[in-house]
Jmol script that loads the backbone (N, CA, C; Angstrom):
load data "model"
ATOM      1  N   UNK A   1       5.431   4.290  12.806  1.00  0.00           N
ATOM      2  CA  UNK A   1       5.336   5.650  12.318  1.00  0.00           C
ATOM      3  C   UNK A   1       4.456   5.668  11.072  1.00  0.00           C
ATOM      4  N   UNK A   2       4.425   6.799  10.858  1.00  0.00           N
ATOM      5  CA  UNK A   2       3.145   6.784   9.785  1.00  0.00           C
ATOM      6  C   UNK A   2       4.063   7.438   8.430  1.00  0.00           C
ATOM      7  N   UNK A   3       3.487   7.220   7.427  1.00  0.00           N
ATOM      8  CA  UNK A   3       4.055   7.697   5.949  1.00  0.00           C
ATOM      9  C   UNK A   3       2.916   7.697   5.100  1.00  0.00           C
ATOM     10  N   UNK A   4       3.112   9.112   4.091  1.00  0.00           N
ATOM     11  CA  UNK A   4       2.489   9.672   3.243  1.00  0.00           C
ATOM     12  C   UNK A   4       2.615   9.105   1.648  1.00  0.00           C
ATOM     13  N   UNK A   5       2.090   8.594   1.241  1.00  0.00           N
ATOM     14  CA  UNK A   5       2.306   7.535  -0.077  1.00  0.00           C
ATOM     15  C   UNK A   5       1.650   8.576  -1.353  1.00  0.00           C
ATOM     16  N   UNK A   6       2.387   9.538  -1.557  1.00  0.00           N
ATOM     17  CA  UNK A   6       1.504  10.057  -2.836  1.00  0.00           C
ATOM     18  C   UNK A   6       2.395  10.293  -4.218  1.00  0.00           C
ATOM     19  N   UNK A   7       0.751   9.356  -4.942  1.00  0.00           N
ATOM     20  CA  UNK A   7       1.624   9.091  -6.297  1.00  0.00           C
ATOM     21  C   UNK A   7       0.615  10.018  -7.739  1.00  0.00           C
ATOM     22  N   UNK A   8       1.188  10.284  -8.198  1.00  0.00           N
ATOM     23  CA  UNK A   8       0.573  10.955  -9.519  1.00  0.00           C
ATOM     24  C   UNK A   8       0.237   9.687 -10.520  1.00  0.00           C
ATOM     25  N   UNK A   9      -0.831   9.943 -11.057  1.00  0.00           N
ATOM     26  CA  UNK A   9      -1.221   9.258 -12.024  1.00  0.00           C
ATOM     27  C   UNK A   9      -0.526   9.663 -13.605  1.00  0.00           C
ATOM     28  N   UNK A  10      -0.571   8.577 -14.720  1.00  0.00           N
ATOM     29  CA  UNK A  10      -0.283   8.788 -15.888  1.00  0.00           C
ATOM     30  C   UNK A  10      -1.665   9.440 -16.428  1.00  0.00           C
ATOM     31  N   UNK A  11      -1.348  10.039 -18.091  1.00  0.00           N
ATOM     32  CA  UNK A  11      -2.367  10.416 -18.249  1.00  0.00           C
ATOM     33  C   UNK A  11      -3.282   9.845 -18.740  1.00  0.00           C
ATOM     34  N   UNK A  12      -4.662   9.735 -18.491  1.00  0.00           N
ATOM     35  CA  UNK A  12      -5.763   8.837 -19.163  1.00  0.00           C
ATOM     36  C   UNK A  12      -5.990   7.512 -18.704  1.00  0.00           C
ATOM     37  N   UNK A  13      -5.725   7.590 -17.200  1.00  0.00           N
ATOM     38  CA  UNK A  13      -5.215   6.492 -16.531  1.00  0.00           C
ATOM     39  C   UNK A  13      -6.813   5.585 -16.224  1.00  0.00           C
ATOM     40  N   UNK A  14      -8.222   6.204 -15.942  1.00  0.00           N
ATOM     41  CA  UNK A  14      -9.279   5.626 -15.730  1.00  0.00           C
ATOM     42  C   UNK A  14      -9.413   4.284 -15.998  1.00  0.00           C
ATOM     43  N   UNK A  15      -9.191   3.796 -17.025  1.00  0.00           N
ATOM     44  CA  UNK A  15      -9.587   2.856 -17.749  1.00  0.00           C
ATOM     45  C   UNK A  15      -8.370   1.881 -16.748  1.00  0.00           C
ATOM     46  N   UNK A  16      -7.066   1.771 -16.922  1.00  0.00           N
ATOM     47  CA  UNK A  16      -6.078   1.181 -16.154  1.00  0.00           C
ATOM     48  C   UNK A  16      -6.545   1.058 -14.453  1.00  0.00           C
ATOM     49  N   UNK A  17      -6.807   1.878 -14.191  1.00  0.00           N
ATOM     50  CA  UNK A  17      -7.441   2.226 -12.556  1.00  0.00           C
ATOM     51  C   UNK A  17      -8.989   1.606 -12.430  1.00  0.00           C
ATOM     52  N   UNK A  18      -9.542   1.416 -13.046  1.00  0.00           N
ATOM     53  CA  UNK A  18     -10.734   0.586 -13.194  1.00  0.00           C
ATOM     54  C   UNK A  18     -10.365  -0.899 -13.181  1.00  0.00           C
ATOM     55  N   UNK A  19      -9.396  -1.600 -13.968  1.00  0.00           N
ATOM     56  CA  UNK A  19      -8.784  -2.597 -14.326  1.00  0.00           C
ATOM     57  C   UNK A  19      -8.312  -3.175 -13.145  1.00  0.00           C
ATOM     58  N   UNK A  20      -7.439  -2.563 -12.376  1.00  0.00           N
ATOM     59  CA  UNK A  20      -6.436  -2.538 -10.551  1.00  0.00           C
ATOM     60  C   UNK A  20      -7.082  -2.439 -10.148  1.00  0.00           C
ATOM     61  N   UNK A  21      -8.292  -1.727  -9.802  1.00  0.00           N
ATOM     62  CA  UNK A  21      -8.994  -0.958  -8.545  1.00  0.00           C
ATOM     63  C   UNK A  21      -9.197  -2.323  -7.577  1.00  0.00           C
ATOM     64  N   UNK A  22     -10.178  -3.229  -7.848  1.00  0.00           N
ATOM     65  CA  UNK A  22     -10.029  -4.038  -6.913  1.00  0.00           C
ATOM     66  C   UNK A  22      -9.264  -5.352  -6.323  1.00  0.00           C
ATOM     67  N   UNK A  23      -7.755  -5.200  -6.547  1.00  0.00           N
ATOM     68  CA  UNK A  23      -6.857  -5.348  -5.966  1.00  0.00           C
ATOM     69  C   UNK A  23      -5.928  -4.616  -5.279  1.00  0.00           C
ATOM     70  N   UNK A  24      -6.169  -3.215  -5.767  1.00  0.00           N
ATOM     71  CA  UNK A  24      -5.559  -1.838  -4.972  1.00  0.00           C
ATOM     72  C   UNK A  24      -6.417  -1.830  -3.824  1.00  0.00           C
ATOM     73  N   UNK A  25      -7.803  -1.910  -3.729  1.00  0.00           N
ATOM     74  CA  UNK A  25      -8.584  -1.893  -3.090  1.00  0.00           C
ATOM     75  C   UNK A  25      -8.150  -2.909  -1.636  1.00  0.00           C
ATOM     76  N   UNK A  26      -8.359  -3.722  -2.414  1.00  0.00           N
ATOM     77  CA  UNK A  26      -7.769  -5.476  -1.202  1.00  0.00           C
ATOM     78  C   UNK A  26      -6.635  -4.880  -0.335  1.00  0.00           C
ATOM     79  N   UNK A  27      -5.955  -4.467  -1.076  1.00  0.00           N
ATOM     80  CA  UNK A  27      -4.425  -3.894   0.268  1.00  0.00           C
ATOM     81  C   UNK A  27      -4.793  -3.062   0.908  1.00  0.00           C
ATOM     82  N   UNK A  28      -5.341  -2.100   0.856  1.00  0.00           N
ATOM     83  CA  UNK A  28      -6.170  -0.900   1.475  1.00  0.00           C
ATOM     84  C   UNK A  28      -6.604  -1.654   2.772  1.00  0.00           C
ATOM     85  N   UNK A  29      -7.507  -2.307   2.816  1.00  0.00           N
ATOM     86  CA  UNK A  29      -8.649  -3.083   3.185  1.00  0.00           C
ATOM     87  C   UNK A  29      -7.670  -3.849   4.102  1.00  0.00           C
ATOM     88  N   UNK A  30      -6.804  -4.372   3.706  1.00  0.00           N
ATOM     89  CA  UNK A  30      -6.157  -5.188   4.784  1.00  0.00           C
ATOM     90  C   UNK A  30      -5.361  -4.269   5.701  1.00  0.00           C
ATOM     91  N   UNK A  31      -4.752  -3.210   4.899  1.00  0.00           N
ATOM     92  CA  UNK A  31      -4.020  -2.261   6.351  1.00  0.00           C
ATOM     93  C   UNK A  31      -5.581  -1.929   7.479  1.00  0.00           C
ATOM     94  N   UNK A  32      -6.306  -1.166   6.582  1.00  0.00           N
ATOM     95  CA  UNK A  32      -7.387  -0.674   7.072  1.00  0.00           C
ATOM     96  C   UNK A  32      -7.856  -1.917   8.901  1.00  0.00           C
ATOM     97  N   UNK A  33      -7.965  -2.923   8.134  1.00  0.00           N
ATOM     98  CA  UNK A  33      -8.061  -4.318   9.033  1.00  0.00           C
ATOM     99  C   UNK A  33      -6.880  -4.632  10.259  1.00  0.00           C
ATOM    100  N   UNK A  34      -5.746  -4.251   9.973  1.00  0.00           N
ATOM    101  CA  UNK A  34      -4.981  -4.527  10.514  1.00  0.00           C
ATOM    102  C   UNK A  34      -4.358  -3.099  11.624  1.00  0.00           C
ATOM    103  N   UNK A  35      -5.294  -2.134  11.304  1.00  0.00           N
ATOM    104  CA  UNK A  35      -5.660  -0.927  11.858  1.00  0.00           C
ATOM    105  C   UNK A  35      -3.873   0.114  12.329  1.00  0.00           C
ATOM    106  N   UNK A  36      -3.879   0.157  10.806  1.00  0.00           N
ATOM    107  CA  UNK A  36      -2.511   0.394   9.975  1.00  0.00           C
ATOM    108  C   UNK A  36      -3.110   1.372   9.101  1.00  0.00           C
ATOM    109  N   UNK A  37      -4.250   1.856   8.575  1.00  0.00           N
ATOM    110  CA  UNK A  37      -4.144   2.815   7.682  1.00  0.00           C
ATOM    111  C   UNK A  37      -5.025   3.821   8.580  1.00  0.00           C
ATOM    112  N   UNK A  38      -4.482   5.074   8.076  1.00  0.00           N
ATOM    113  CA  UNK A  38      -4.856   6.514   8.926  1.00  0.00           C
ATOM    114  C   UNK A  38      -5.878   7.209   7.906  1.00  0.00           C
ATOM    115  N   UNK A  39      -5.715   6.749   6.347  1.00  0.00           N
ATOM    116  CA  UNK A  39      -6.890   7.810   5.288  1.00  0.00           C
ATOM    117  C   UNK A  39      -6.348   7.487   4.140  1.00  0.00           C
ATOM    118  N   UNK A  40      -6.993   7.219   3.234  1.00  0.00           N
ATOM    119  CA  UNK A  40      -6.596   6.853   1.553  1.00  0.00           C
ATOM    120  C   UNK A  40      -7.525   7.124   0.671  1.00  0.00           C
ATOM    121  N   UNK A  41      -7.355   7.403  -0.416  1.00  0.00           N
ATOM    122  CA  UNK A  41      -7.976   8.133  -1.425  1.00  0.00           C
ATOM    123  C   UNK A  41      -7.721   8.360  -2.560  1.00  0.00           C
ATOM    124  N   UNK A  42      -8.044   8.778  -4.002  1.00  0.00           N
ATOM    125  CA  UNK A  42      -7.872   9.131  -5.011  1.00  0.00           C
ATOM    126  C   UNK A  42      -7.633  10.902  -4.936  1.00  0.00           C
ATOM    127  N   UNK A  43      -7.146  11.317  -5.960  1.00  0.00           N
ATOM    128  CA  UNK A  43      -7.406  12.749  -5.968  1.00  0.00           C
ATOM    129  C   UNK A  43      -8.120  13.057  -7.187  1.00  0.00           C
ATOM    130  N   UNK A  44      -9.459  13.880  -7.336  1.00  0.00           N
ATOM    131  CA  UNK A  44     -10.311  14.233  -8.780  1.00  0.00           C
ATOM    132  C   UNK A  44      -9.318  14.835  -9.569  1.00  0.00           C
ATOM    133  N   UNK A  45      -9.212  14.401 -10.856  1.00  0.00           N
ATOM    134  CA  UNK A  45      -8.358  15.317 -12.441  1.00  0.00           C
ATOM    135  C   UNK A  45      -9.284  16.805 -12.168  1.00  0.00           C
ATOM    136  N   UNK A  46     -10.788  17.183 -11.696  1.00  0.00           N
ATOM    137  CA  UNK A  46     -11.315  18.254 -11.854  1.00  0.00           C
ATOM    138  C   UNK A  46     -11.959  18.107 -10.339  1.00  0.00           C
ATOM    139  N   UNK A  47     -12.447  19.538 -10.344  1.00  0.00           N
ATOM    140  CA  UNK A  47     -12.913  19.580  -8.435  1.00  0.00           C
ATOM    141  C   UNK A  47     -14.392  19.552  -8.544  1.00  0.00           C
ATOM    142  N   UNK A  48     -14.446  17.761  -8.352  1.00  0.00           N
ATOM    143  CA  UNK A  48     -15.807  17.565  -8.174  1.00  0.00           C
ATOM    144  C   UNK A  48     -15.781  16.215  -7.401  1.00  0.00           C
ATOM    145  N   UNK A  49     -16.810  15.524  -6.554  1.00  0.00           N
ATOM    146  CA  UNK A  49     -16.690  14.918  -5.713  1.00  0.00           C
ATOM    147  C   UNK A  49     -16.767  13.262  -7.021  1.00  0.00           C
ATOM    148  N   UNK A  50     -17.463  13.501  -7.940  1.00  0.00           N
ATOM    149  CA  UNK A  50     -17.550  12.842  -8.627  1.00  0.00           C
ATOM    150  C   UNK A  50     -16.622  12.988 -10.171  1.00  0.00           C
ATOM    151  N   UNK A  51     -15.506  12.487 -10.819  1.00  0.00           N
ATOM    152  CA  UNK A  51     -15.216  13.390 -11.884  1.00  0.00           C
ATOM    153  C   UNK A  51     -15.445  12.395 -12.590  1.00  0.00           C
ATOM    154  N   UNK A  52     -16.340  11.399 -12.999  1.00  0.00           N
ATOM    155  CA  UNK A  52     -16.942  10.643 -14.225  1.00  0.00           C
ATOM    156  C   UNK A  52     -15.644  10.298 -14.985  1.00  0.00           C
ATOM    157  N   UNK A  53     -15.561  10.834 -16.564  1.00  0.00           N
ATOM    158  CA  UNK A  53     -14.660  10.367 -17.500  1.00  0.00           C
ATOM    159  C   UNK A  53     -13.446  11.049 -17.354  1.00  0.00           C
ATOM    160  N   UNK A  54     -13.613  11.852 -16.131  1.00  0.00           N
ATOM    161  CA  UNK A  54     -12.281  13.152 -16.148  1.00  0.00           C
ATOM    162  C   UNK A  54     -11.410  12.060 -15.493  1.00  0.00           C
ATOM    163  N   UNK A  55     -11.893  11.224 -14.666  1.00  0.00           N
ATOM    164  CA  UNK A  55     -11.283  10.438 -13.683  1.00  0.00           C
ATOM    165  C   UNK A  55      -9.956  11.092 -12.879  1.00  0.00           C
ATOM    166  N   UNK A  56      -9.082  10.335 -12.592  1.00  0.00           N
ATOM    167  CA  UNK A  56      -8.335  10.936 -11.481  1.00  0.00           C
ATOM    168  C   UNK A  56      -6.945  11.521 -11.797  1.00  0.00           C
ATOM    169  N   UNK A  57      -6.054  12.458 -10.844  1.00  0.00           N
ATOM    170  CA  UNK A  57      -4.694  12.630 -10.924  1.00  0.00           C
ATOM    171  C   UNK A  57      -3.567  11.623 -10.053  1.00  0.00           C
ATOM    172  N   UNK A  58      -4.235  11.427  -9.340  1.00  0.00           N
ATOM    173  CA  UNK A  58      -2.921  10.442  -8.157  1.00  0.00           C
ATOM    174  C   UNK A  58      -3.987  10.284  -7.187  1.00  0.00           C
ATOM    175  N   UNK A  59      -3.325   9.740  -6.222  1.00  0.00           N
ATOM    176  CA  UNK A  59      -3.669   8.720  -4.961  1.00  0.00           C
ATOM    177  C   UNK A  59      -3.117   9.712  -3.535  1.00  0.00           C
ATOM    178  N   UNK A  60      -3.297   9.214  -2.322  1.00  0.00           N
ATOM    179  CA  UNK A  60      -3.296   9.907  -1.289  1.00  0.00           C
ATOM    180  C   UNK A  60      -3.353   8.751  -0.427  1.00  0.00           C
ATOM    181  N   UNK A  61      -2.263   7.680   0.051  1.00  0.00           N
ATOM    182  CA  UNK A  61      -1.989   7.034   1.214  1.00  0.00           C
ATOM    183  C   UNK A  61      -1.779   7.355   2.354  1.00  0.00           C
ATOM    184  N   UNK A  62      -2.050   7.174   3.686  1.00  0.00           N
ATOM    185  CA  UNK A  62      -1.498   7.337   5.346  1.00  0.00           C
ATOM    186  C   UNK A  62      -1.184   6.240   5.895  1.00  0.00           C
ATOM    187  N   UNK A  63      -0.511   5.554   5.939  1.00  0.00           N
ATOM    188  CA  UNK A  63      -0.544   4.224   6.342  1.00  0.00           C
ATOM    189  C   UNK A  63       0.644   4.215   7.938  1.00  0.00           C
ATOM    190  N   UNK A  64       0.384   3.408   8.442  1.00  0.00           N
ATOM    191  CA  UNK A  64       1.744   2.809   9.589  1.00  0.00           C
ATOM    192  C   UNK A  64       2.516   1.870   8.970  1.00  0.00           C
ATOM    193  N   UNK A  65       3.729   2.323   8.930  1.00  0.00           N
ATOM    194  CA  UNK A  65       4.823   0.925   8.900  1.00  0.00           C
ATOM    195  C   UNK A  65       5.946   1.041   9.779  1.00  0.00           C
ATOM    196  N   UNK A  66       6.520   0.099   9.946  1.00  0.00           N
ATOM    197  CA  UNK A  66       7.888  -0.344  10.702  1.00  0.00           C
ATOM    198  C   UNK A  66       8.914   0.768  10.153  1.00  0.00           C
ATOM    199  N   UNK A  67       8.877   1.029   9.079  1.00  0.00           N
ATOM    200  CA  UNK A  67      10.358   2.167   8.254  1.00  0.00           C
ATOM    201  C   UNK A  67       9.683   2.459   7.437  1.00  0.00           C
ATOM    202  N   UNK A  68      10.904   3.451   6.714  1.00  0.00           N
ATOM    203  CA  UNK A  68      10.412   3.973   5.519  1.00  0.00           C
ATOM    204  C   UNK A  68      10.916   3.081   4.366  1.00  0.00           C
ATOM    205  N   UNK A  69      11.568   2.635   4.886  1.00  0.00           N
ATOM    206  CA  UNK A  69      11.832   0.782   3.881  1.00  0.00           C
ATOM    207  C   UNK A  69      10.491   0.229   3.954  1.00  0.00           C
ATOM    208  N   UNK A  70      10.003  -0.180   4.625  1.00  0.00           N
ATOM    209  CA  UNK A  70       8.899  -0.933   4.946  1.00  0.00           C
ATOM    210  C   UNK A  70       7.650  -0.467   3.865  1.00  0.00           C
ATOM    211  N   UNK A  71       7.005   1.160   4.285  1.00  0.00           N
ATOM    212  CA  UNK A  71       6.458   1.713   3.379  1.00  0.00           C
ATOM    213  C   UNK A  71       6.822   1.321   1.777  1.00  0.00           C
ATOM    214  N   UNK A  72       7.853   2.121   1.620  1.00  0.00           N
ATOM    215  CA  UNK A  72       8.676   2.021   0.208  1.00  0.00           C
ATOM    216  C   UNK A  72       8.538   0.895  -0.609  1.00  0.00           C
ATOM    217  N   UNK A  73       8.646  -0.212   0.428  1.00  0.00           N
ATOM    218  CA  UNK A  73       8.672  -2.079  -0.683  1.00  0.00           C
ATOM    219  C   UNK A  73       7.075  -2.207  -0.638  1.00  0.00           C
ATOM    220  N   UNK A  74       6.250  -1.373   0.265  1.00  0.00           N
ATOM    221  CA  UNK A  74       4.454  -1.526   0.094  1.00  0.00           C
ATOM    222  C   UNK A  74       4.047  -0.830  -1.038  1.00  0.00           C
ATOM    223  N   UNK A  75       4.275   0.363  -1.193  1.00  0.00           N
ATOM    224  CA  UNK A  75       3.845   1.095  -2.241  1.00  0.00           C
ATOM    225  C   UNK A  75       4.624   0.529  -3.524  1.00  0.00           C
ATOM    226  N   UNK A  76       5.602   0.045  -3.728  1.00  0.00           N
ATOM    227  CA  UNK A  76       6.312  -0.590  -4.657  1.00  0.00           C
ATOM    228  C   UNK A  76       5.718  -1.700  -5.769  1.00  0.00           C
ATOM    229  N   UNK A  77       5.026  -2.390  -4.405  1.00  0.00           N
ATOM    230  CA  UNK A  77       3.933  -3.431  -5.163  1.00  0.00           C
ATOM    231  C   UNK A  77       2.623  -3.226  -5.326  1.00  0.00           C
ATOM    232  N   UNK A  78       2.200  -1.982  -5.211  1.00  0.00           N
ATOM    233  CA  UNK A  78       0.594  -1.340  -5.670  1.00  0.00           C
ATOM    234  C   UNK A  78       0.462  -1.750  -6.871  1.00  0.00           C
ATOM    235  N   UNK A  79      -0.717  -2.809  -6.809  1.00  0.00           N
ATOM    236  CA  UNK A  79      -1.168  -3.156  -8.328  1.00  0.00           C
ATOM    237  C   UNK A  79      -1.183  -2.488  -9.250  1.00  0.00           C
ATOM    238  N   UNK A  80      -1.927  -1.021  -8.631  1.00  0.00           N
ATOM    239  CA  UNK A  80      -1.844   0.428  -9.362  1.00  0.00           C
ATOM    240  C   UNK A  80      -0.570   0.213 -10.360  1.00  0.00           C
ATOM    241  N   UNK A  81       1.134   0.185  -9.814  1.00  0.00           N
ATOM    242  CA  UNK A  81       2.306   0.082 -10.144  1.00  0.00           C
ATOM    243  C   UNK A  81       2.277  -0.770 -11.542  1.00  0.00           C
ATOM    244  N   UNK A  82       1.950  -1.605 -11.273  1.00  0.00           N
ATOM    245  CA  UNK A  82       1.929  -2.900 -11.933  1.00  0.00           C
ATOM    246  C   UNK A  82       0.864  -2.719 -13.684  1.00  0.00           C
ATOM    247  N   UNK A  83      -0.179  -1.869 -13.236  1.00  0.00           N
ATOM    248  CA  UNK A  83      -0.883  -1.609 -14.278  1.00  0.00           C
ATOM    249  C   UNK A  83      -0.745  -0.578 -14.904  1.00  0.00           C
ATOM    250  N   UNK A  84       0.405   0.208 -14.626  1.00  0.00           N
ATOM    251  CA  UNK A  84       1.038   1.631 -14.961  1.00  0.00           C
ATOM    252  C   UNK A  84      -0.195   2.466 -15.083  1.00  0.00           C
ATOM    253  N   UNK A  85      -0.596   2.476 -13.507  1.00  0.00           N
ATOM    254  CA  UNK A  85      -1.661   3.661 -13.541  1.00  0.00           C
ATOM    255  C   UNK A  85      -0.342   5.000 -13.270  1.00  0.00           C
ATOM    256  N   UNK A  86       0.083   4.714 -12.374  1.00  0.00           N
ATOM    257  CA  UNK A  86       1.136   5.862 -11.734  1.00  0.00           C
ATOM    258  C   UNK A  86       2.168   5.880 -12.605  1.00  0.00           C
ATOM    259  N   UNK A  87       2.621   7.126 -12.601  1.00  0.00           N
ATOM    260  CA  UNK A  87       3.857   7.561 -13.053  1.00  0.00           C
ATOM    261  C   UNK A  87       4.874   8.144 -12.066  1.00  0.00           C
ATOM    262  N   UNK A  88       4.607   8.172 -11.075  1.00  0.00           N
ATOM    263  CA  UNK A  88       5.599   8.359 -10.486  1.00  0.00           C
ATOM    264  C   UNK A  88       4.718   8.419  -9.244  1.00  0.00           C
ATOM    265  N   UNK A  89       5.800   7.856  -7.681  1.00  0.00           N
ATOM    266  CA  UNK A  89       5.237   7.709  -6.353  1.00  0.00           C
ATOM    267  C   UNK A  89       6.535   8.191  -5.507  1.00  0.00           C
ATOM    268  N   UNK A  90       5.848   8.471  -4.214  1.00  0.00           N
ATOM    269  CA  UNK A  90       7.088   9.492  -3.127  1.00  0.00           C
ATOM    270  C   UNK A  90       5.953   8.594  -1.982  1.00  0.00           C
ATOM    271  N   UNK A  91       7.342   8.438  -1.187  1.00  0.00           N
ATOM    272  CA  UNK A  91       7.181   8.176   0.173  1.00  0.00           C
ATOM    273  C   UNK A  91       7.983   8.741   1.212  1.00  0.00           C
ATOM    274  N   UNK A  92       7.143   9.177   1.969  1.00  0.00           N
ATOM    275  CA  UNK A  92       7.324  10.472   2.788  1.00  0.00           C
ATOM    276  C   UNK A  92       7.545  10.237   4.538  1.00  0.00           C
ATOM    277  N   UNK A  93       8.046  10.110   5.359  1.00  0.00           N
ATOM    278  CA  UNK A  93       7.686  10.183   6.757  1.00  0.00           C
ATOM    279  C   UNK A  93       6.077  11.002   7.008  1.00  0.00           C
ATOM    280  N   UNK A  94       5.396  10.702   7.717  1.00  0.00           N
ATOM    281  CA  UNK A  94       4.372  11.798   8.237  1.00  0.00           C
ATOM    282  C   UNK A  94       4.163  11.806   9.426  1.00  0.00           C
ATOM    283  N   UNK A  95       3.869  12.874   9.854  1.00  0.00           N
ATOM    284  CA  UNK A  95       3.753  12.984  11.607  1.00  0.00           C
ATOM    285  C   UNK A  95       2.261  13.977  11.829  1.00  0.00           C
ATOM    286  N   UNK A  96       1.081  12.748  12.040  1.00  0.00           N
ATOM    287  CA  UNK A  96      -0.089  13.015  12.389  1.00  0.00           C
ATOM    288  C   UNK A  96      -0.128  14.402  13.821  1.00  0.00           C
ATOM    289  N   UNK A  97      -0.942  15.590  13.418  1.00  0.00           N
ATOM    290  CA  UNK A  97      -0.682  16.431  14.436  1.00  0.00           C
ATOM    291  C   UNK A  97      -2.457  16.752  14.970  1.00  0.00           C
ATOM    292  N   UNK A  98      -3.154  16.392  14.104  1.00  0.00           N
ATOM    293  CA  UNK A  98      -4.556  16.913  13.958  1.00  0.00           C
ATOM    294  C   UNK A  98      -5.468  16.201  13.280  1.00  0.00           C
ATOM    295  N   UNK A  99      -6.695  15.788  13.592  1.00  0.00           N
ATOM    296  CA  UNK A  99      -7.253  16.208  14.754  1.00  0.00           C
ATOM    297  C   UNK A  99      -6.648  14.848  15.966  1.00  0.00           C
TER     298      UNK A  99
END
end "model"
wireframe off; spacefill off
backbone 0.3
color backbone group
């Protein structure tokens, strides 16, 4: 089943998220590989495709797992976590309808 991993960022988090990124990245990359992730992403602090120093608000996971345990202990260990980019994360059931 699939689950929705979305976490809000702390504030002024760029610099921390620059720091993680490419080990946040690596897990991505391996669901992605293991053809387990459905779409992942950052969300812009401002609505621009690029937000430079504004940098970001939270994250936007789709991933497949076994449970929502399963999910839960994945997002748990997001380097992100670890580098207190996030302040807080929800894991969600999701049920892909479209396209």
């Amino acid at each position: 089943m699939f689950y929705a991993i979305i976490s809000e960022d702390v504030a002024n988090s760029l610099p921390l998220r620059k720091q993680a990124r490419p080990a946040h990245i690596a897990r991505l990359e391996a669901l992605r590989d293991q053809g387990r992730l459905l779409i992942a992403g950052p969300c812009p602090a401002i609505d621009s495709e690029d937000p430079g120093e504004a940098g970001f608000s939270g994250s936007l996971v789709v991933a497949e797992f076994d449970s929502l345990a399963a999910a839960q202990a994945w997002a748990d260990t997001d380097p992100y976590i670890t580098a207190g980019v996030y302040q807080s994360v929800v894991v969600k059931p999701y049920k892909k309808v479209l396209p």
